[in-house]
C-alpha positions as a Python dict, from the first residue, in 0.01 Angstrom:
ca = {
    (1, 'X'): (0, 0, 0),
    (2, 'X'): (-261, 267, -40),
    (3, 'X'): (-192, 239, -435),
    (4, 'X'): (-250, -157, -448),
    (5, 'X'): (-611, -76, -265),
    (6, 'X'): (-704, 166, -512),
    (7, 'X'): (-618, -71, -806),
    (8, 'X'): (-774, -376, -646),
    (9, 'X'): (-1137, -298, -727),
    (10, 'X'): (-1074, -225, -1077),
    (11, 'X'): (-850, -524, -1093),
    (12, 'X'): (-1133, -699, -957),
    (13, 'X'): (-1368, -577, -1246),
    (14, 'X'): (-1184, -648, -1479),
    (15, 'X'): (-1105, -1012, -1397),
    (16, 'X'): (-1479, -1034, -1390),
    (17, 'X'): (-1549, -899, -1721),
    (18, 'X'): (-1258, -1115, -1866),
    (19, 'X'): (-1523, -1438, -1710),
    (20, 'X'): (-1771, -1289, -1868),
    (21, 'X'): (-1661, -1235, -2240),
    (22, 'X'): (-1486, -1613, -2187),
    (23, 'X'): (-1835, -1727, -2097),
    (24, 'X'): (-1998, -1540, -2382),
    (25, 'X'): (-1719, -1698, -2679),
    (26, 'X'): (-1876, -2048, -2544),
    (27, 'X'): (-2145, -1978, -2745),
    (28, 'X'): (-2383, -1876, -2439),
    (29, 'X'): (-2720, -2124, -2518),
    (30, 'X'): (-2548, -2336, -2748),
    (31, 'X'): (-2283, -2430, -2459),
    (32, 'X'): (-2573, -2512, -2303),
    (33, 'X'): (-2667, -2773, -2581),
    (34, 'X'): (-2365, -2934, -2620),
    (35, 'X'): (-2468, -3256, -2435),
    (36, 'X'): (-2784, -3253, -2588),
    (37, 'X'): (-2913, -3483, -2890),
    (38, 'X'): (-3055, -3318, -3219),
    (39, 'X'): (-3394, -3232, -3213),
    (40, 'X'): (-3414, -3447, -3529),
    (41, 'X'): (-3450, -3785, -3683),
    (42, 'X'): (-3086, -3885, -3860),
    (43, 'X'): (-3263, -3880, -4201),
    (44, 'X'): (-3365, -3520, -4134),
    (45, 'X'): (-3023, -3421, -3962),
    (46, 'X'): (-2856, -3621, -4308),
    (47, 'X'): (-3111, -3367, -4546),
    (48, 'X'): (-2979, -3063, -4342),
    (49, 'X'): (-2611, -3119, -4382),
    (50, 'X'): (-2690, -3200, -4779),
    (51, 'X'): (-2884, -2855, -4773),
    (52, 'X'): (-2616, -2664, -4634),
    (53, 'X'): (-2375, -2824, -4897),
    (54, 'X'): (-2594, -2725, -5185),
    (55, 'X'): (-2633, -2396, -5037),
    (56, 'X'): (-2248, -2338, -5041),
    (57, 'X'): (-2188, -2473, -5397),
    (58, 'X'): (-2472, -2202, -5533),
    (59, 'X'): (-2304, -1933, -5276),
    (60, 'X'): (-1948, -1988, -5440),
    (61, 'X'): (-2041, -2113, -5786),
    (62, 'X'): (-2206, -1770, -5821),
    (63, 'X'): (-1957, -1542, -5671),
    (64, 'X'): (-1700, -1676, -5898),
    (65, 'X'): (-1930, -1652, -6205),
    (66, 'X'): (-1944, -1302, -6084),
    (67, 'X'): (-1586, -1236, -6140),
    (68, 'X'): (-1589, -1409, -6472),
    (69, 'X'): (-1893, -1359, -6695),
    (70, 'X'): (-1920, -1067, -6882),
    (71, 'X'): (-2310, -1169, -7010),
    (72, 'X'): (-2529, -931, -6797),
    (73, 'X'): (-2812, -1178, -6797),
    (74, 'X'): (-2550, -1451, -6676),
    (75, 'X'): (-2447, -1184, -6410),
    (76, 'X'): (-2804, -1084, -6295),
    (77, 'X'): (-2844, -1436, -6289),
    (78, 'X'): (-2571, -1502, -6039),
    (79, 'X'): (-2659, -1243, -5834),
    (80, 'X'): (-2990, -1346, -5752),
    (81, 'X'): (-2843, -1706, -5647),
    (82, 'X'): (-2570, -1548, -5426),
    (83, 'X'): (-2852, -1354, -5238),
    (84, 'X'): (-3114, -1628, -5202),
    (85, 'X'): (-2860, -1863, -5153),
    (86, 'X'): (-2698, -1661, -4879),
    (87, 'X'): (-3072, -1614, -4711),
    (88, 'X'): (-3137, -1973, -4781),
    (89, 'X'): (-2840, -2082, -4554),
    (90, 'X'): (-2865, -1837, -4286),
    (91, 'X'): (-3170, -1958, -4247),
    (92, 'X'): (-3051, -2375, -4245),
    (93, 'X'): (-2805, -2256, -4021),
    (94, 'X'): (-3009, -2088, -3776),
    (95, 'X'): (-3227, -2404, -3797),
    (96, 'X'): (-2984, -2638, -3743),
    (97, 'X'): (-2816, -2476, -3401),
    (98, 'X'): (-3190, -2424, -3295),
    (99, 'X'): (-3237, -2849, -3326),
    (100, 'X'): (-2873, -2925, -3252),
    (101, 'X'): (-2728, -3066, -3553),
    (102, 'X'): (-2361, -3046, -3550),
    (103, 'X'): (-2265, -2855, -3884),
    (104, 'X'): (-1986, -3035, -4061),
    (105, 'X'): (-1627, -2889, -4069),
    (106, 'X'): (-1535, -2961, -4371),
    (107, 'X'): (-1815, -2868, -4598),
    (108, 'X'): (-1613, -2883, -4942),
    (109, 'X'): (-1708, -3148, -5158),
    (110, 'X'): (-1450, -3260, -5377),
    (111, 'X'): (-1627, -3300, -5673),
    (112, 'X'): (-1719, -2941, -5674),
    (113, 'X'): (-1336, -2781, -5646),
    (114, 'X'): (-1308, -3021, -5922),
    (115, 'X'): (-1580, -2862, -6146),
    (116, 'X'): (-1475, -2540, -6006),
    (117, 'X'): (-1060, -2585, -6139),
    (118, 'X'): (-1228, -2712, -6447),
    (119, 'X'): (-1477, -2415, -6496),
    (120, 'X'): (-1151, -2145, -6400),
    (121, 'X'): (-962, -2244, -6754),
    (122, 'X'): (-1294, -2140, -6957),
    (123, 'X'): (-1377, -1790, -7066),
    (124, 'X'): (-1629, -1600, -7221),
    (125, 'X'): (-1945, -1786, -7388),
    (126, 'X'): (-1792, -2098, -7320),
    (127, 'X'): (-1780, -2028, -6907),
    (128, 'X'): (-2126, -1883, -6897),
    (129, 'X'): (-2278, -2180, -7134),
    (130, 'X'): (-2100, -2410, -6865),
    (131, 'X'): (-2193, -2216, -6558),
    (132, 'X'): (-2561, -2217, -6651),
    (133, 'X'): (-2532, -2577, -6705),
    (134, 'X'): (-2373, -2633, -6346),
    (135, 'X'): (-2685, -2431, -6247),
    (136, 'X'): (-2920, -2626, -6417),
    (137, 'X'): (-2789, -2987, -6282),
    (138, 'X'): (-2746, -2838, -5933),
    (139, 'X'): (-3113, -2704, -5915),
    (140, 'X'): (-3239, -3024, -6072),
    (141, 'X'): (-3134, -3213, -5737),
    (142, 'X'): (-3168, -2942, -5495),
    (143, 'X'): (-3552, -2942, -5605),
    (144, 'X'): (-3551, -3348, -5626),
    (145, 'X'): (-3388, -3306, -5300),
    (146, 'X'): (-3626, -3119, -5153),
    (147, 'X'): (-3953, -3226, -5263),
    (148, 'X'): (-3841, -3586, -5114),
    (149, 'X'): (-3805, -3395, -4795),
    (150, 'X'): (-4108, -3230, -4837),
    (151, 'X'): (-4339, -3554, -4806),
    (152, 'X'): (-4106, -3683, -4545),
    (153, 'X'): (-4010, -3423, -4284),
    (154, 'X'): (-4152, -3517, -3956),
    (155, 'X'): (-4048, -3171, -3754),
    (156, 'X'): (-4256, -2904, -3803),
    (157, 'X'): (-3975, -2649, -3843),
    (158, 'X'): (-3794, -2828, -4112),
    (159, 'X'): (-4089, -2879, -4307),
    (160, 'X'): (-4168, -2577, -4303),
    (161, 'X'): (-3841, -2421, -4406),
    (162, 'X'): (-3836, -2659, -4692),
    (163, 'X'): (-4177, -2577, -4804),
    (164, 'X'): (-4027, -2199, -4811),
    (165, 'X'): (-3736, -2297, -5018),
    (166, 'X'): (-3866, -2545, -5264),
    (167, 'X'): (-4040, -2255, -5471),
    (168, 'X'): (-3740, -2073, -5473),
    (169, 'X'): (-3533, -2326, -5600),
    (170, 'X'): (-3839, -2430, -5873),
    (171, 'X'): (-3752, -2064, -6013),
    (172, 'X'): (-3392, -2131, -5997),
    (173, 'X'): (-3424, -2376, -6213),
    (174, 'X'): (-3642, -2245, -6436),
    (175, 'X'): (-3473, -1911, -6522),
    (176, 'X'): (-3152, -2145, -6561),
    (177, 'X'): (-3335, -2362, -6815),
    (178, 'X'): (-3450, -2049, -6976),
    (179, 'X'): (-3116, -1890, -6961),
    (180, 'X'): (-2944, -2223, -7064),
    (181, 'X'): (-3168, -2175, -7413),
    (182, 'X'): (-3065, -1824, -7503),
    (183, 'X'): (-2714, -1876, -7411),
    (184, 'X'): (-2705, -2171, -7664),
    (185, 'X'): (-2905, -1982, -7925),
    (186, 'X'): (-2618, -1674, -7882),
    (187, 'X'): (-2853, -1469, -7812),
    (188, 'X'): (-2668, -1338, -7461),
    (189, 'X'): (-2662, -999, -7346),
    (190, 'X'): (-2291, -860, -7315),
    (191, 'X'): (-2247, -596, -7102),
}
């Protein structure tokens, strides 16, 4: 008996701490949130989810060209999307729990595993040529994309995170288009 009274305290604790951490995997403040509309108008919350797509295509498309390219400008290239991208969506993300918009589960568009199987059975000049391509067309709606939202955000937050972005994505797109010209002159740098 004088064994179960020792243990009961720290049994006690630790059935307390298990509340706790159960409490905390809820999602603390965003529990909180659940039963609370977006922050948002549905055109905004629609430009968001879009975002965060495009984000994830450049995120992947560029990790892959990492594995595949052997063109160091192709690769520097990449690199640079994978990291702005990555900032870019942390960012969206962090945006989008702050208003409430529910992020999609399934955020894998079909069309781009397609272009993705497609780009896997190329190699060498012929990848990068089509990866910088991909790049181009991506960037050309991202920025389309985004200067739309630009003149039509309402929330102060969004807007501003687009007006943050856009410039990025306007040098995207232009060291693409540059890249896209020396890759079809063959003048590439192998590394």
């Amino acid at each position: 008996m004088k064994m179960n009274r020792q243990f009961l305290p720290l049994f006690l604790v630790l059935m307390l701490a298990s509340f706790g951490v159960a409490a905390c995997n809820r999602g603390g403040v965003e529990a909180a949130r659940e039963d609370r509309p977006p922050d948002v108008s549905a055109d905004e919350q629609d430009f968001m989810v879009k975002a965060e797509k495009a984000n994830l295509a450049e995120i992947n498309a560029s990790r892959f060209a990492l594995q595949k390219t052997n063109d160091a400008d192709v690769r520097d290239y990449a690199n640079m999307i994978e990291s702005d991208h990555t900032r870019a969506l942390k960012d969206l993300t962090d945006l989008m729990k702050d208003k409430n918009v529910q992020q999609p589960k399934n955020l894998a568009a079909a069309d781009t595993k397609q272009e993705m199987d497609r780009m896997n059975r190329l190699t060498g000049s012929e990848f990068d040529r089509e990866f910088v391509n991909m790049m181009v067309a991506d960037h050309q709606k991202a920025v389309e994309m985004f200067r739309d939202a630009s003149t039509t955000a309402q929330n102060a937050d969004l807007k501003k995170y687009v007006d943050d972005t856009l410039p990025k994505l306007e040098m995207h797109l232009e060291k693409a288009q540059r890249l896209q010209s020396k890759l079809f002159s063959g003048t590439g740098r192998r590394s």
